[in-house]
Structure formats: C-alpha cells, structure tokens
N, C-alpha and C positions, 0 to 999 in steps of 0.2 A: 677408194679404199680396197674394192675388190681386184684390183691389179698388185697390191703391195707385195703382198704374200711370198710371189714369185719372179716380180719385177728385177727387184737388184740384184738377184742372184745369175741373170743374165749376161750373155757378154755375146758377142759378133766376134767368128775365127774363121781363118781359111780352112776350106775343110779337103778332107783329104784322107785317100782309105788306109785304115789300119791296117799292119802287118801283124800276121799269122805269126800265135803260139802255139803252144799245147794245148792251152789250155779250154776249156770250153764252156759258154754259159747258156743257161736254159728256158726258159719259160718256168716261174717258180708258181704263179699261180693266176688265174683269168682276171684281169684288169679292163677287162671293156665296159666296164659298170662301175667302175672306182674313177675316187680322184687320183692325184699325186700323189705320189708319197716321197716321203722330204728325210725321213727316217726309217734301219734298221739298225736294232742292237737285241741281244740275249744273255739272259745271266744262264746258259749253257745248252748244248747241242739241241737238246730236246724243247727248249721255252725262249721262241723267238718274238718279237713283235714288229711288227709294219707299222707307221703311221702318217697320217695326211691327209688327203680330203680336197674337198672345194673351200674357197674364203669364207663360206657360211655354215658350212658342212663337214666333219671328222669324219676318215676314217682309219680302222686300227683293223686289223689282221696280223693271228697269232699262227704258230706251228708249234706245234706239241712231241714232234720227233717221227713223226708221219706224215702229217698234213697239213695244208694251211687253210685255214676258215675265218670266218669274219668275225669281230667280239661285239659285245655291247658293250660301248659306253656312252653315258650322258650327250647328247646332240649340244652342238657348241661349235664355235671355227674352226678353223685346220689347226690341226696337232703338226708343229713343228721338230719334236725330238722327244724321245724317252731314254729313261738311263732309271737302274733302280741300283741298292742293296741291300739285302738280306732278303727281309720277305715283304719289303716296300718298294714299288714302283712310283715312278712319276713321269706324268706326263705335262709338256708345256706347248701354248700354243698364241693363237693372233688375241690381242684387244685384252693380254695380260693373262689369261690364263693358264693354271697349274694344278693340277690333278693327280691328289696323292691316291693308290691304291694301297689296301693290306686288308689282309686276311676275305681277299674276293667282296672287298666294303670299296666303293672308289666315293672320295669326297672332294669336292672343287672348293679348294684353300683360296683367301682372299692373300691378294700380293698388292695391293695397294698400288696397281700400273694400269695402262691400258695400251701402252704400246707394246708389238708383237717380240714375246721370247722368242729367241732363236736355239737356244739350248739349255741343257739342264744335267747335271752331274750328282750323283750321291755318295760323297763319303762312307754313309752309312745310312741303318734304317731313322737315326734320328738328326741328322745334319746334309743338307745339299746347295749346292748353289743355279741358278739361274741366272741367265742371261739376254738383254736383248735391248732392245731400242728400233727407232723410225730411221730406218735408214734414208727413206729418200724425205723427211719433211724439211722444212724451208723453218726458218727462226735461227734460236741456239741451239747445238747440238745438246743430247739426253739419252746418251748411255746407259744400260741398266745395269744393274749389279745388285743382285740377292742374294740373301741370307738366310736359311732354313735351318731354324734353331728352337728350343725351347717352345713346339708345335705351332711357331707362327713365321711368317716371314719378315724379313725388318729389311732396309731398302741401302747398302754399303754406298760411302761416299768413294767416288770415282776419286784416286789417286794423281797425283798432279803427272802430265804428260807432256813429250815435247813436242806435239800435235793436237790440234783438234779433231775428231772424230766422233762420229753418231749412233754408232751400233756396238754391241759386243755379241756375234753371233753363236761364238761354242766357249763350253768349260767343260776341262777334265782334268784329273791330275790323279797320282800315283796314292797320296795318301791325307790326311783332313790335314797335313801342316806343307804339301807341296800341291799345289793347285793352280791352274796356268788360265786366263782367260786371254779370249782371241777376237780380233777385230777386222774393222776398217782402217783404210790408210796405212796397214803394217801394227796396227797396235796389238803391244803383246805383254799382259798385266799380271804379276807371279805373286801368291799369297803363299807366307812361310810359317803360317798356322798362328802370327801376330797380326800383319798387316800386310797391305799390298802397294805392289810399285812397282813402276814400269820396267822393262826389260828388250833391247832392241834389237830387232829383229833382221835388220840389213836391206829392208824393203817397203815402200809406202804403198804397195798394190794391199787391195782387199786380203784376209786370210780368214778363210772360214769353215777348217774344222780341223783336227789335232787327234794323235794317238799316239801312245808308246810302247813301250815294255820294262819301263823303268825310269826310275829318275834321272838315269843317263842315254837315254834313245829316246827322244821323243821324234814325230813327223807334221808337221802341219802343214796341209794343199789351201790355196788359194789361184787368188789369179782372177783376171776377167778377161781379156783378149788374148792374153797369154796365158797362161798356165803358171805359176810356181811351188816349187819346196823350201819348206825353211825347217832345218833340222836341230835340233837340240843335244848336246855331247857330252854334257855334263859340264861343261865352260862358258859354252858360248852359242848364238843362235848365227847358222849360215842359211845365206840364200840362194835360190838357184831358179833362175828362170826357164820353163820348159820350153826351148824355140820352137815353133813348130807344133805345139801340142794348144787346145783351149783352153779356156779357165777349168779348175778345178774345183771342186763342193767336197768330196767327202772322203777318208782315210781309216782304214784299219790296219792294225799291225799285227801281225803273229806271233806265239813267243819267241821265234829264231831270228824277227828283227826283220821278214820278208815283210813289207808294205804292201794293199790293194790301194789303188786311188784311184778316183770316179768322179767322172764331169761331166760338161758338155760336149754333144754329139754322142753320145753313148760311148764314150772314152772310157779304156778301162786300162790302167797302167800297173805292170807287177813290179814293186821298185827293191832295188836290192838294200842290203841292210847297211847301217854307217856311212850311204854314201847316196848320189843322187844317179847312179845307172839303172837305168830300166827298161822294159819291154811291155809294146801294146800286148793287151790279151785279145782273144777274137771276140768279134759283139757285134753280129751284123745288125742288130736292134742300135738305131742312131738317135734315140729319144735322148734327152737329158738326162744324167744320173745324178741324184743328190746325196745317196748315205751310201753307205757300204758296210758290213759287219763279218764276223765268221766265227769258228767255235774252232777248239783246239784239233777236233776230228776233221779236221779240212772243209767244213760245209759254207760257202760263203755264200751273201745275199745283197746282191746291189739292190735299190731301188730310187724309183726316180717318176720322170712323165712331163708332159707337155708345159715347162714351166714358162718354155719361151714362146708361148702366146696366149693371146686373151683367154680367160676361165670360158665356159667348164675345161676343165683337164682333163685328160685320159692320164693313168698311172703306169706305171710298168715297173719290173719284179723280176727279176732274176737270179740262178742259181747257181752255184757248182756245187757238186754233192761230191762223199770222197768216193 
C-alpha cells in the first residue's frame, strides 16, 4: 500500500539534457525534511499552497506573498491535491480522504471511499467534485467520482464508456455546468451541469491533469514513456504525442493561453497557446515534477520529488518569480 501513492504515476524514458530558455527556476523553499509534493495551486499571488507528504504522513506548506512555511493540518496520508473557492479550501488525499477548510476551521468530511483521490475541483464555496480510484488493484475496475453538495458528499454513477479504466485522477472545469474529469486509458468524462458522458479523447495513454482558460482552450498532459497533449478547441479533443519528451503529471495555463507542463526527469515544457509547439525551460534539478501553478503576476511554482522510488521521499519545490 505504501508504494501506491506514487507508483503509477511512473514511467521509464530516454533521458536526455534539456535545452536552454530564458527562462529560470529556483529553489522555492528547503525540502530536505519534506516528503513529495504531488500538488501546487493559489486562489492568488500572495495565498499559495504545497501539498504531499509520505503514504502515512501530509504535508502542506503555504506562501503568504513572502514566504513559504509549513501549516498545520490534522496528521493523516499524503494529500494528493488542493483546489478551493471563495473562502473554502479543500484538500484530498490516499485511503479516501477530503478536507474541507473555512473560516481557519479545517473538518475531515466523510466521502464514503477508501480508495486514493487523486484530485479535487470547486465550483464554489458550496459545491466540488473529486476524484480517484486504485489504479493499480487487480478485480473490477472502481473509478471514483464525487459529488460535494448540500454539506455532504454522495458518490456519481460512472457514465457508460468505450473502455474500461480504473482511476479518475484530476477534475477541473470553467463553471458548475462545464466540468471535464480526466483518466486512465485516454478517458475523458464531461458534465454539462445535468449529467455526464464520455468524450474522446484521440488517445488510450494515461492523462493526468488538465487546465484552461476558458470553455474553448483547455490543455491536458499525460503520458508515461512518452509524454502527451491532448487539447480542447471548443469542437473537438486532439492529441499529440511528445516524441522524445517523458510522461507528463502536471499543467497550468496563463490567461494568454501560454501552458507550463511538468513531468518526469524534472522536465519543464513552455507550450505555446492553440497548438502543441513548445520549448524546454531550464531545470537542472532532475527530480520528478508532479503539479505546477502560477498567479497572474508571473510567479510559478512547480513541485514534485522522489516519486520514482521506494518512500521515504525527499520533495522538491520550485520557482520563478516575476
């Protein structure tokens, strides 16, 4: 169990040194005493959050618009992802856990799962979805899909698909009736504020995280020996495999439609907007990178860490500031 965590987000690539941008990342804060972290995101420049940990152990580090330091929360497993709005946070993580914060009060919600959320999205401060499933267990697949409504959570029936698949690792979407959930095997599940139904994606490799900037530009990275994008245009999803590049974990987009994307080897890709042209950024840190975020002021924060071998992990945390 204590291998899961960080197991299938794995993959084996030819490695090979990155080429020199502009661009530059930095040591964002001391990770020799942390685990992984698997996530970054901010509801704006100055309120960012880390999170991740060991399989037995969370940890969460904030930045305030200065610095980064470490938070309390409840002792529990690795925190998988955070996503809040308004003035509610939530945090999701292994063996079913979700962790609503507000008003500096943080309450561990019963979700009625025990397999590990991979992601968590909120509409708002009274509605969110989650995500996740056993990726690697043996039986019948068990996809999760939640529903944060009416202060409890209730457990949506997975949608008929033209695959089987076992995991739903991220959810995000533009607004509480466009909301896109992302898979194993290529699967790509779209809720239009009635119900949900599959949508295909051009590709049966893993996809495990997604961003946009609107109902017509989305980006989702996945991949495991290779790398892919699969891009959203308002019609249609295309796909694009990165030859030569590793699997990829994590995506953010900026309002101008410029993409970060972040994998393994400490891969760091700046992808251009409406299409799949990109360039490495420089990273001589070759750790894994799992999340990625950034704020409108230019401030971006990869993070990641030792996911590709046995626990304890070391974590790593990186920056560009503008």
């Amino acid at each position: 169990r204590a291998l899961l965590a960080g197991a299938f987000l794995i993959a084996v690539a030819c490695d090979s040194d990155p080429s020199s941008t502009t661009k530059s990342w930095e040591t964002a804060f001391d990770t020799t005493s942390t685990g992984a972290f698997m996530c970054a995101w901010g509801s704006g420049s100055d309120t960012i959050w880390a999170v991740g940990g060991q399989p037995d152990k969370r940890d969460v580090y904030t930045f305030d618009g200065v610095a980064w330091s470490q938070a309390n929360v409840p002792d529990g497993p690795l925190l998988n992802w955070v996503h809040g709005a308004d003035d509610v946070l939530w945090y999701v993580g292994n063996e079913g856990q979700a962790l609503r914060t507000e008003d500096q009060e943080i309450e561990v919600t019963e979700t009625g799962v025990t397999a590990p959320l991979w992601g968590v999205w909120a509409a708002s401060a009274d509605e969110a979805w989650a995500v996740g499933g056993d990726a690697r267990a043996s039986g019948d697949p068990d996809p999760v899909l939640l529903h944060w409504r009416d202060q409890q959570w209730s457990r949506v029936l997975i949608p008929e698909t033209d695959r089987s698949f076992r995991a739903l690792f991220k959810v995000w979407g533009t607004s509480a009736s466009n909301v896109y959930a992302i898979g194993s095997k290529g699967i790509i599940l779209h809720y239009d504020g009635d119900s949900w139904r599959q949508e295909l994606s051009g590709t049966a490799r893993d996809l495990v995280s997604l961003w946009g900037t609107g109902p017509d530009e989305i980006l989702i990275a996945g991949g495991r020996a290779n790398g892919v994008l699969v891009r959203w245009d308002g019609d249609a999803w295309t796909a694009h495999v990165l030859e030569g590049e590793p699997g990829m974990n994590g995506v953010w987009m900026a309002p101008n439609g410029q993409a970060t994307v972040v994998g393994i080897q400490g891969r760091i890709l700046s992808v251009e907007p409406r299409g799949f042209d990109y360039e490495r950024e420089e990273n001589p840190n070759r750790t894994l990178l799992h999340g990625v975020w950034g704020s409108d002021s230019g401030h971006r924060i990869a993070v990641g860490g030792t996911l590709d071998r046995s626990p304890p992990w070391t974590g790593v945390a990186l920056e560009t500031r503008p």
